[in-house]
C-alpha positions in Angstrom: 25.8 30.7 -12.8 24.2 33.6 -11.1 22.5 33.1 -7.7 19.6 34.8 -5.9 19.5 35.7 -2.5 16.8 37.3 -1.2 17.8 38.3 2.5 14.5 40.1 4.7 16.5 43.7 5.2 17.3 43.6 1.0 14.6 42.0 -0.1 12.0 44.7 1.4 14.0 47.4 -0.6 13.5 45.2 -3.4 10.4 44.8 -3.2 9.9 48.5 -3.4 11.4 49.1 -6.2 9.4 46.6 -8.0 6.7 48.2 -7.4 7.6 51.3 -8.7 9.9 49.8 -11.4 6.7 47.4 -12.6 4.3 49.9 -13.9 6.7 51.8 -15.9 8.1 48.7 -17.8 5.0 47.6 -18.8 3.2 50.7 -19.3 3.5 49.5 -23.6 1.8 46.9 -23.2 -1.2 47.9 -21.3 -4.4 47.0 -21.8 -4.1 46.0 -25.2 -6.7 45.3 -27.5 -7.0 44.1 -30.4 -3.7 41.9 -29.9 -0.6 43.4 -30.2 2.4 41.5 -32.1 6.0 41.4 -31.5 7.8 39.1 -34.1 10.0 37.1 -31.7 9.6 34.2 -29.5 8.3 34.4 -25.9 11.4 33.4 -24.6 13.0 36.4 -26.8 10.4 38.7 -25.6 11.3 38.5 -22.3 14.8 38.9 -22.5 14.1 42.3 -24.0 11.9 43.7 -21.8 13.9 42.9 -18.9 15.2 46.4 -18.5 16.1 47.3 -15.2 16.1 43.5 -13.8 12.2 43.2 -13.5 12.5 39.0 -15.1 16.4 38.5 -13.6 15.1 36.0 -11.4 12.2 34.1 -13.8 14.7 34.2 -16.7 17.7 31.9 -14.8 14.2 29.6 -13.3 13.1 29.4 -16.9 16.8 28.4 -17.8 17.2 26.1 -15.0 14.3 24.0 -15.2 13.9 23.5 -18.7 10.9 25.2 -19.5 12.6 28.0 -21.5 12.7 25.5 -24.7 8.6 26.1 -24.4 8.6 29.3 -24.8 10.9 29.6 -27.1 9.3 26.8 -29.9 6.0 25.5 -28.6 2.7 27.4 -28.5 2.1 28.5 -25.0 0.0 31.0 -22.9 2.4 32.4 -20.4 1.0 34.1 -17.4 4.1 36.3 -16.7 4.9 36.6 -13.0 7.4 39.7 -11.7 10.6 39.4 -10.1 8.5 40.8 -7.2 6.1 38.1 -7.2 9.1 35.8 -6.7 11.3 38.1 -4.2 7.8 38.0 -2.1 7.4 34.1 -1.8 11.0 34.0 -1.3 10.4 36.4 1.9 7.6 34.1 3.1 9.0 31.1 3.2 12.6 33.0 4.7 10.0 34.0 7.4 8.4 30.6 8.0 12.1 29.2 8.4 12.8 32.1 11.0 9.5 31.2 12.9 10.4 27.5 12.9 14.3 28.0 13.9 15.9 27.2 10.8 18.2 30.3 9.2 16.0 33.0 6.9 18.9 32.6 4.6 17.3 30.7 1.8 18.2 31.5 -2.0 16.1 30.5 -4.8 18.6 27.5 -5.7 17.7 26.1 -1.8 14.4 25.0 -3.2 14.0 21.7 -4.6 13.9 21.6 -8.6 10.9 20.1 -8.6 8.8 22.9 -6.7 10.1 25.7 -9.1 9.4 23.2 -12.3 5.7 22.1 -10.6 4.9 25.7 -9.4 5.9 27.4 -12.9 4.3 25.5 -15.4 0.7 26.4 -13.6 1.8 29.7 -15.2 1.9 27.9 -18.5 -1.0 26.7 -20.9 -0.8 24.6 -24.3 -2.7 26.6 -26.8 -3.1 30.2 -27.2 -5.8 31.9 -25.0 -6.6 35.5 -25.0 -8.8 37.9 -23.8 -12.0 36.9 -26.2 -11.0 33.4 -25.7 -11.9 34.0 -21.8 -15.1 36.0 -22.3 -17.2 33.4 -20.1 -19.6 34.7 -17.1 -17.6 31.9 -15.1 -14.2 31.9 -17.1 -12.8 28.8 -18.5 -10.7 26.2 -16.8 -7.4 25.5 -18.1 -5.3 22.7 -17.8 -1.6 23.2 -17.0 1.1 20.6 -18.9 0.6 18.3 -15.9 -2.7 18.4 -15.7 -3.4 21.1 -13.1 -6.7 22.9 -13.5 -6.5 26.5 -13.3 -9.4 29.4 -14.3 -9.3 32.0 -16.8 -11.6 35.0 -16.9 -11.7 37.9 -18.7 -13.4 41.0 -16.2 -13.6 44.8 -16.9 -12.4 46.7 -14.4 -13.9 49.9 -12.4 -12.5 53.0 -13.5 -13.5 56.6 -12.1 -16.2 54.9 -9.3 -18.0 53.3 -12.8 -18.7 50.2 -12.4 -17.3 48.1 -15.6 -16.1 51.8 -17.1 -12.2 50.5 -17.0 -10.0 48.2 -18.9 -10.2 44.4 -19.3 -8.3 42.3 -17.8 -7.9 38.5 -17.2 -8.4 36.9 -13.5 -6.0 34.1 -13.1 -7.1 31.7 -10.5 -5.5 28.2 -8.9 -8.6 26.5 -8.3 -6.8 24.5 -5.2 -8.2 21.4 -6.5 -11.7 22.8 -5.6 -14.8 22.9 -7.6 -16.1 26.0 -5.0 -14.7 29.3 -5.8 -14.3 30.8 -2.6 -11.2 28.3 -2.1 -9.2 29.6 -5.0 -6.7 31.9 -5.0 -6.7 35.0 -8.0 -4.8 37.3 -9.4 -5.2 39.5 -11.8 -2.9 41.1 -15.3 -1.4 44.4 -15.5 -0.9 44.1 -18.9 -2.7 41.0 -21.4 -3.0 40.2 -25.0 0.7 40.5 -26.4 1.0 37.4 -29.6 4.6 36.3 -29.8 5.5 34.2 -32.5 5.4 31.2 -30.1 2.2 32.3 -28.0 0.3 34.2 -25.8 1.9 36.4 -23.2 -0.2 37.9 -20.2 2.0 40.1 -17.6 0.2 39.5 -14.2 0.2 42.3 -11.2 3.3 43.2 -9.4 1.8 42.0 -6.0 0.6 38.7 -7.3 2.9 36.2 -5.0 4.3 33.2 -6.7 3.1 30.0 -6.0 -0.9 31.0 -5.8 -0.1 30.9 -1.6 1.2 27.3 -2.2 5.1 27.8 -2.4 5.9 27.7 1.3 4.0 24.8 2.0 5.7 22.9 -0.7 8.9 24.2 -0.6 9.2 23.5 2.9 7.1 20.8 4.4 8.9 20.2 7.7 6.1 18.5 9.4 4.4 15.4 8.0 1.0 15.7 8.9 -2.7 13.9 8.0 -4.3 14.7 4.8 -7.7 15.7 7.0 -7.8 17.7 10.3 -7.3 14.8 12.0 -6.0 11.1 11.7 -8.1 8.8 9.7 -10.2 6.1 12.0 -9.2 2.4 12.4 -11.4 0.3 12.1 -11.9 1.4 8.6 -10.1 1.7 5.4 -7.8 3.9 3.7 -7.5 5.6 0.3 -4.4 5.8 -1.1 -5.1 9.3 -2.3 -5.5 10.7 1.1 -1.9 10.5 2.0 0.0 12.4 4.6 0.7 16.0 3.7 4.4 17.0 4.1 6.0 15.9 0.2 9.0 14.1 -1.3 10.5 12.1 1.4 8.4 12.7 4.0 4.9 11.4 3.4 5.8 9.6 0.3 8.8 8.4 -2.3 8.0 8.5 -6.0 10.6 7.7 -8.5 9.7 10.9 -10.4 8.7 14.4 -10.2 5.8 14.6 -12.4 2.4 13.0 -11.4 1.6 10.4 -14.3 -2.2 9.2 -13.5 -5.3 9.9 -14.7 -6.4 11.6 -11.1 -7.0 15.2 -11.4 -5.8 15.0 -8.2 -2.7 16.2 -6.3 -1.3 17.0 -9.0 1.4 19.3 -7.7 3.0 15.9 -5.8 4.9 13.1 -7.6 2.6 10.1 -6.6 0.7 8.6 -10.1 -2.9 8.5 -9.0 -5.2 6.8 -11.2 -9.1 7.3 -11.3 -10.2 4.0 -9.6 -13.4 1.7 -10.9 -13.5 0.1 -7.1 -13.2 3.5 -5.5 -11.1 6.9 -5.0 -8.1 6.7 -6.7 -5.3 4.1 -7.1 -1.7 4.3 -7.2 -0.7 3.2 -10.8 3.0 3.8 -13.2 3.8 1.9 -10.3 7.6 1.6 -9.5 10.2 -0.7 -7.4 10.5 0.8 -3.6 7.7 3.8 -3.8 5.9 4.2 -0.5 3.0 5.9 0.9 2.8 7.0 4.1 -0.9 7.7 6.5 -0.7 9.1 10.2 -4.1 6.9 11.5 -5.8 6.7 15.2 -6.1 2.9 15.9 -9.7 3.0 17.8 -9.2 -0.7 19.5 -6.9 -2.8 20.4 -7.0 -6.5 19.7 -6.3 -8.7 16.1 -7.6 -7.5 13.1 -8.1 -8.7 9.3 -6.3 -6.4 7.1 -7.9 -6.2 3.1 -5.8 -4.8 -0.3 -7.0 -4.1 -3.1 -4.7 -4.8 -6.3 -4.9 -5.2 -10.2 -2.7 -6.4 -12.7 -1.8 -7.6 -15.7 1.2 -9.2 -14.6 2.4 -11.4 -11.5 5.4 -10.6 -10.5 4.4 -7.7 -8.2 4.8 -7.7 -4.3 4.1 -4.8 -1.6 4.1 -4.7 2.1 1.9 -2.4 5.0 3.8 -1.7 8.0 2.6 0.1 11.4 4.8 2.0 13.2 7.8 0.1 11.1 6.7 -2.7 12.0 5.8 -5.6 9.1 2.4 -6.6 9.6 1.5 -8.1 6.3 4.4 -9.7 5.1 5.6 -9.7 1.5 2.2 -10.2 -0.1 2.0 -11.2 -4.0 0.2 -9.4 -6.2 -1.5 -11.9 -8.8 -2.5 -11.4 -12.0 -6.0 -10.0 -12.3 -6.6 -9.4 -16.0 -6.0 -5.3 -16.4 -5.0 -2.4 -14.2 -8.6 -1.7 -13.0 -10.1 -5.7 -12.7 -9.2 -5.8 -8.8 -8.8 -8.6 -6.3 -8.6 -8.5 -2.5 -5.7 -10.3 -0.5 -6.6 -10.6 3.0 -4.1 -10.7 6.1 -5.7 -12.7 9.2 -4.3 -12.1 12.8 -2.9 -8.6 12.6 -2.6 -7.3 15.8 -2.9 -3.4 16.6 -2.9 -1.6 19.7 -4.7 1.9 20.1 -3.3 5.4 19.6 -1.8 7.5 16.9 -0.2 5.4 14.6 2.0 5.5 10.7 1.2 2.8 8.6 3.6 2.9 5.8 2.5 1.8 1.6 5.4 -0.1 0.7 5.6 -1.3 -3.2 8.4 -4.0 -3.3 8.2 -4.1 -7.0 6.4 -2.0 -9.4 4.1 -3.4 -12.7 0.7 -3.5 -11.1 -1.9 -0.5 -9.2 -2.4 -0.8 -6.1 -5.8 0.2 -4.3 -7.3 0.8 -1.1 -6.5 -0.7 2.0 -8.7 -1.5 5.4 -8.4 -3.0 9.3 -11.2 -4.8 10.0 -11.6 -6.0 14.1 -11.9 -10.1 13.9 -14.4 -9.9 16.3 -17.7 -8.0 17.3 -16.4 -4.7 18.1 -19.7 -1.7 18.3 -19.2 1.2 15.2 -18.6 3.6 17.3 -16.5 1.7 20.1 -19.8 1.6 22.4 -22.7 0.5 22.4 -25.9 2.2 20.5 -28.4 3.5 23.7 -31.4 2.5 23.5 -33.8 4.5 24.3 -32.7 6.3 21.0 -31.6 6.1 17.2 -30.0 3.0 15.7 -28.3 4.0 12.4 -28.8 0.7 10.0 -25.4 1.1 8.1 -24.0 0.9 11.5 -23.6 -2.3 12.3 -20.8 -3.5 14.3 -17.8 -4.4 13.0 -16.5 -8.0 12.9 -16.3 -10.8 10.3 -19.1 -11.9 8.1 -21.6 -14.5 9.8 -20.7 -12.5 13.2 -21.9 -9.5 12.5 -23.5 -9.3 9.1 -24.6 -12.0 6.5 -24.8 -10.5 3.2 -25.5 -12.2 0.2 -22.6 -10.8 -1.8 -19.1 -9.7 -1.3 -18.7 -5.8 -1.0 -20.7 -2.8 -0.9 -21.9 -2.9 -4.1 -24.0 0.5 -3.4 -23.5 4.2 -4.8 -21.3 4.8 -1.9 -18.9 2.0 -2.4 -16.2 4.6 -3.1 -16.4 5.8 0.4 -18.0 3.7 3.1 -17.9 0.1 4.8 -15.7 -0.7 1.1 -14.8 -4.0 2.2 -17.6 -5.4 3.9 -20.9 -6.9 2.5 -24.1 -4.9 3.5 -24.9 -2.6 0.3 -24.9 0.8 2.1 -26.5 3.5 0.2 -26.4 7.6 -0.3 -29.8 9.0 1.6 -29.9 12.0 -0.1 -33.0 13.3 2.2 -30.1 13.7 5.0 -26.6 14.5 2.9 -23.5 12.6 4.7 -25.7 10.2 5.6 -26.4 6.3 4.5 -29.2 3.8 4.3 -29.3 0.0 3.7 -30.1 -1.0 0.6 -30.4 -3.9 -2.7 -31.7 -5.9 0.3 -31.9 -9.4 -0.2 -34.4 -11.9 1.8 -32.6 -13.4 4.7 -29.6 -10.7 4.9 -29.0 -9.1 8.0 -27.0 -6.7 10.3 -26.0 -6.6 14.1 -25.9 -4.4 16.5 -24.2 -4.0 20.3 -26.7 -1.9 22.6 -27.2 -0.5 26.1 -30.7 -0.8 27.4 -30.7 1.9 30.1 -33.6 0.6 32.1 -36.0 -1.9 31.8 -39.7 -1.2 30.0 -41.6 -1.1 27.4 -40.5 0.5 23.9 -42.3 2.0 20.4 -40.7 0.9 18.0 -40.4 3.5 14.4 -38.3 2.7 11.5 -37.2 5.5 8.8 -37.3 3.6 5.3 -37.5 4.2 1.9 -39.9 2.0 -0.6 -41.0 2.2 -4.3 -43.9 -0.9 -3.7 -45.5 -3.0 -0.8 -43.2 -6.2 -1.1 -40.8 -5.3 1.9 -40.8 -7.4 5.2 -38.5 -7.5 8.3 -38.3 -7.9 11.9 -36.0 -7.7 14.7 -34.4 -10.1 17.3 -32.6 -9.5 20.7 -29.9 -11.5 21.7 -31.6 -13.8 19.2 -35.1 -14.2 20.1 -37.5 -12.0 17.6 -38.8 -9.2 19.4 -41.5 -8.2 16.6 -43.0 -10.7 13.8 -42.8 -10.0 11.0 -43.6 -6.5 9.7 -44.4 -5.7 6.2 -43.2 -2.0 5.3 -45.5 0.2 3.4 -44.9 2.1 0.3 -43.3 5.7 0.8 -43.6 7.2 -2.5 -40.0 5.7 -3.8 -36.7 4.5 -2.8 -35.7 8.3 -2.5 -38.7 9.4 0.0 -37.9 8.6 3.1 -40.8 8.5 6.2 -41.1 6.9 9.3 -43.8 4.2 10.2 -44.5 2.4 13.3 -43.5 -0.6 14.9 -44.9 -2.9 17.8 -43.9 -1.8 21.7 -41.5 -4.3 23.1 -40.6 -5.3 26.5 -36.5 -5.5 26.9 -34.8 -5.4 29.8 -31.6 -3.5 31.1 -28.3 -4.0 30.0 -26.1 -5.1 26.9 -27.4 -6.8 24.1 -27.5 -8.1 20.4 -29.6 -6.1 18.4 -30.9 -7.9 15.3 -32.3 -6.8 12.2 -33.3 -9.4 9.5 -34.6 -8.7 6.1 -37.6 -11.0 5.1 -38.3 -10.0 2.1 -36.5 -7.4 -0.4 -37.9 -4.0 -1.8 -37.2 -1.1 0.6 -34.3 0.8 2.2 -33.6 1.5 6.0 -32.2 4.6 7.4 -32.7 3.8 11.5 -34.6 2.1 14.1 -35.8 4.3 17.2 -36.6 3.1 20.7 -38.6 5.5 22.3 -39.3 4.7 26.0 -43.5 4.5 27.2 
């Protein structure tokens, strides 16, 4: 079988030539409209106008992965990329080897299977689109065979310095998972609108790199890294979509190259992520020895309680969490739940953790169940933010401390059961709301008379205090009041009407006398029917 090599001296002569050698292949089947026919398969198609080598390469990647049978019986879109566009990413990532101080000697065959199979099928599309099917002011998003969403859109091009005076031509885009256009990644056709008897064949532009700028990072992840910037916080819980960057064998296992959930979601990795009804996303299709791996910053040390989330049908499953290879939860049994999305929580007591980067490794034992997200809560009062809230200043109310409930919360039911249960405090009881007057932000909320929330603080000298609270209220029902270190501080205040539960204000409290030093911050709801942002300490 023949192999490709792409060396950097070569390949820049290559590339060259392409460029030259593009235009003049294709020059037929330019701007075409109405559709032009050929009566042969897509497949066939390309095997004919390969004069000169331009579809060498894409021919034996069509071969080799299996994809050819598509073109050549099922009714496909093919956005056709050059031998160039190939010979290019080949370059890059020969480059990012070079700069790493691995050999720049990579072929097309070093690449894993899987990268060339993932990365070409966002080229393909079931059903036949052309360029009147694409005539949208925003294009269309398309759906790749594994359920990658890409964008279609037909545009007329400048021709002569007149604006829309040229040809039409179709704007490919990899939307990068991304709903905000300025993080996708285009290209444009050279040629569109050639019907085969299997499809719909669109030739894209010579300097059009494979991959949509993802090839190199898939092809060769040498580094596992976080999902975010930075290592998620613990305290604080994980989703199992948010794994480590770095692929197959690195940041996770999966017994199969294709992603099989229902997640439009990473769908260029392996892992089965399922759209999940108690948050994010869910691992699901599970499988025997599959594993998940997060790079974490462990904020405190001391013992903490660790939560999972799991449902299933069945009860044979098991899994395991390990930090820094180390077994902290033991072989924990997955029981049966009812259905792959009616979830229960196991809980861990005792775990202890020290602080610094850590791994915590997803370990499925067995398969037959999904398995959810995943937290480390301190077992005992440890502040939010690892200190304690100043006072004078701003006391966020979704900020309690963390610890166990009746330490440092009572709420009346288990779980956030609030709109931002997906994403904030998950496993802990106070209902903790969306403020959408300050996005990113959250208020208390579905109070119930005789919750309340705690709070560590630093009174930085001793004096008198205004009290303000920022709330949120549809009617006059609401009461509260505070304590320090146990002892009520205010009586109890009832809390106006604002407008609704989505206009926030401020109104005013008593001045207090505290005195310096640390403290327990109470606040206790009396009666339910409002919201609460913050409590502010100003100093008199």
């Amino acid at each position: 079988m023949k192999k490709f090599s792409f060396s950097i001296p070569v390949l820049i002569a290559g590339l060259m030539a392409a460029t030259f050698s593009c235009v003049k292949k294709n020059e037929e089947f330019r701007d075409m409209q109405p559709i032009r026919e050929v009566k042969m398969s897509t497949y066939d198609f390309l095997k004919s106008a390969n004069k000169g080598g331009l579809y060498d390469t894409l021919i034996y990647l069509l071969d080799k992965t299996g994809l050819a049978e598509k073109l050549k019986s099922g009714k496909v879109t093919f956005f056709v990329p050059q031998d160039f566009s190939i010979a290019a990413a080949m370059y890059d990532i020969n480059f990012t080897r070079e700069k790493r101080g691995d050999p720049g000697n990579w072929t097309v065959d070093s690449v894993r299977l899987g990268i060339w199979d993932t990365l070409l099928s966002r080229y393909m599309l079931e059903g036949l689109y052309d360029l009147d099917t694409l005539r949208y002011a925003d294009g269309m998003n398309l759906v790749t065979p594994y359920g990658y969403e890409m964008n279609g859109k037909a545009i007329i091009t400048t021709a002569s310095g007149i604006e829309n005076g040229g040809s039409m031509v179709i704007q490919y885009s990899d939307k990068n998972e991304s709903r905000i256009m300025k993080n996708w990644v285009m290209t444009t056709t050279e040629a569109a609108n050639l019907k085969t008897t299997t499809g719909v064949v669109h030739m894209l532009e010579p300097k059009h790199i494979f991959g949509f700028s993802s090839f190199t990072r898939m092809g060769y992840p040498p580094v596992r890294r976080p999902y975010f910037s930075q290592p998620m916080g613990i305290p604080g819980h994980i989703e199992l979509g948010y794994y480590d960057h770095g692929g197959e064998g690195l940041a996770y296992h999966d017994n199969e190259i294709a992603a099989r959930g229902t997640a439009n979601f990473r769908k260029d990795e392996g892992v089965d992520l399922d759209n999940c009804t108690e948050g994010l996303y869910n691992t699901g299709y599970t499988n025997i020895n599959e594993w998940l791996k997060f790079t974490v910053k462990i904020n405190w040390t001391g013992k903490y309680r660790l939560y999972v989330k799991v449902a299933s049908p069945n009860d044979h499953g098991r899994l395991r969490i390990e930090v820094n290879d180390v077994n902290v939860s033991g072989s924990l049994a997955v029981p049966k739940s009812g259905g792959y999305q009616t979830w229960r929580t196991l809980t861990v007591p005792g775990v202890q953790l020290t602080e610094g980067v850590a791994t915590i490794y997803h370990f499925l034992e067995t398969g037959g169940y999904n398995a959810g997200r995943f937290a480390f809560i301190p077992e005992e009062r440890v502040p939010y933010n690892m200190q304690p809230a100043s006072i004078p200043g701003e006391i966020f109310a979704t900020e309690f401390d963390f610890g166990l409930p009746g330490q440092t919360y009572f709420d009346s039911d288990e779980g956030n059961k609030s709109n931002s249960k997906a994403e904030y405090r998950v496993f802990e009881g106070p209902d903790c709301e969306k403020n959408a007057s300050v996005p990113g932000t959250y208020s208390l909320s579905h109070g119930v008379k005789g919750e309340w929330t705690s709070y560590t603080v630093d009174v930085k000298q001793e004096g008198d205090y205004k009290i303000s609270f920022n709330y949120s209220s549809g009617g006059t029902a609401g009461k509260l009041h505070l304590e320090i270190d146990n002892v009520a501080i205010t009586g109890i205040l009832s809390v106006p009407n604002s407008g609704g539960y989505g206009v926030y204000k401020d109104f005013d409290g008593p001045v207090v006398h505290l005195t310096a030093g640390q403290h327990i911050l109470k606040f206790v709801d009396d009666n339910a029917g409002f919201n609460l942002y913050k409590i502010k300490f100003t100093a008199q």
